[in-house]
N, C-alpha and C positions, 0 to 999 in steps of 0.2 A: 499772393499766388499760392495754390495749394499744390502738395508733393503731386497731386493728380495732372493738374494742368502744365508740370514743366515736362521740356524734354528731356528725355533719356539721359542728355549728356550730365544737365545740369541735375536732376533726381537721384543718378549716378552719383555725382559730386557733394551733392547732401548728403546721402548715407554714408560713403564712406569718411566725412570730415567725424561726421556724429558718431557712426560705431568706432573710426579708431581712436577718438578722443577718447570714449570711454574707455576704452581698451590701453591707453594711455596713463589714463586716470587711475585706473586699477593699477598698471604694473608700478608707478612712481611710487603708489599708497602699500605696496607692497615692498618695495624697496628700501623706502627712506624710514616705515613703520617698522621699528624690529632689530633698528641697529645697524640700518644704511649697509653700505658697502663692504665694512669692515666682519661682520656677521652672517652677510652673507652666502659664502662657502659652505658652513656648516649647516645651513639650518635650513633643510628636504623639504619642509611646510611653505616656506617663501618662495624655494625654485619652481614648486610646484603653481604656487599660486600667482607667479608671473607666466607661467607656461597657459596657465587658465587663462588670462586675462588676454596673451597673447592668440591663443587658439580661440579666443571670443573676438578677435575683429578679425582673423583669417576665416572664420565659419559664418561670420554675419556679413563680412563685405560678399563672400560669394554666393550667399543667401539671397543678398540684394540685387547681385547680378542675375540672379536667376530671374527673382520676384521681377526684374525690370526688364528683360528680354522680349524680342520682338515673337510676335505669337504666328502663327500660319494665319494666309489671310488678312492680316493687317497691315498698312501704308507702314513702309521705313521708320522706322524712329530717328536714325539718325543722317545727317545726309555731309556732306563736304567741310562745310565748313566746322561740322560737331566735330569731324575726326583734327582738321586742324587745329582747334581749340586743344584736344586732348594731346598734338604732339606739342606742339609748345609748354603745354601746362610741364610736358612731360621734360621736357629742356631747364624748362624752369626748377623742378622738382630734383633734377638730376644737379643743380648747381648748389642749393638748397642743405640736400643731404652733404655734399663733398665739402663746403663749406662749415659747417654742421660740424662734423665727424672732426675735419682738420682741426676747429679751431677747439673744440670738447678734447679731444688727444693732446694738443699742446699746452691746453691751460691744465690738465692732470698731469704731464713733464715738468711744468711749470710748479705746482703744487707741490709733488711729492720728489722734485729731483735730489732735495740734501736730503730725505730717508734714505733710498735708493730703493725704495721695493713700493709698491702699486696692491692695493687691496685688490683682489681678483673678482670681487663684488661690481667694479668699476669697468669690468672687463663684459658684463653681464648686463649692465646698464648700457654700454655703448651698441652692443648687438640688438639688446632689445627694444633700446633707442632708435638705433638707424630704423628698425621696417616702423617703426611708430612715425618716427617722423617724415618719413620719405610718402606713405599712407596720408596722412594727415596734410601736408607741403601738396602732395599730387591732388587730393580732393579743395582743397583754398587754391591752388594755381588754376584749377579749370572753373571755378566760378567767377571768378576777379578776372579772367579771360574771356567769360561767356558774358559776363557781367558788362564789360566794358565794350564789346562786339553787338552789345543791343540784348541777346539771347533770342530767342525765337518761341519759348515754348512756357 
């Protein structure tokens, strides 16, 4: 099936798995390349170049919303059951990240609690983490959802 012939929900759901993986890809290769967490702080070329990678899946997922938008004139794209699809995905995606987050936060307590101090690089990683993965969790929950409901498009 081609990006042409799905619906909205699921074409939706492509892009965003695909840009924010990449968008993923980048900020990990810019994190972990360079001296990981601990270097981080000091070094303006890495904050910079996770803020790129990050405003490259904010700028391309809403690109996509656009590029995908119902036109004047044209039958609904989406109808009932696409919206149910996307709040469960959205339930799903909400258990996902909090999960996620929890268990990332206590295995770095866990890690660094006889230092007693946390590389603040690790602080940078979780925030840029959470919208990576909660993006990436909400586009795989609504195809695995749409996937399994039949799909329609």
């Amino acid at each position: 099936m081609s990006l042409g012939e799905m619906s909205q929900t699921r074409r939706r759901a492509w892009l965003a798995t695909i840009i924010w993986s990449v968008a993923g890809l980048g900020f990990a290769l810019t994190f972990f390349m360079g001296g990981g967490p601990g270097g981080l702080a000091e070094d303006s070329s890495r904050h910079l170049a996770g803020a790129v990678a990050l405003a490259f899946g904010f700028l391309g997922y809403w690109l996509s919303l656009w590029l995908t938008r119902q036109r004047k004139g044209e039958p609904p794209v989406a109808d009932e059951r696409d919206l149910q699809i996307v709040a469960r995905a959205n339930q799903a995606t909400l258990v996902i990240v909090l999960v996620g987050i929890f268990a990332f936060a206590i295995t770095l307590w866990t890690v660094y609690e006889s230092a007693g101090t946390l590389p603040v690089g690790w602080m940078w990683f979780l925030a840029y983490g959470a919208v990576i993965l909660a993006s990436v969790a909400s586009g795989v929950a609504t195809l695995i959802l749409d996937g399994r409901t039949g799909g329609h498009g």
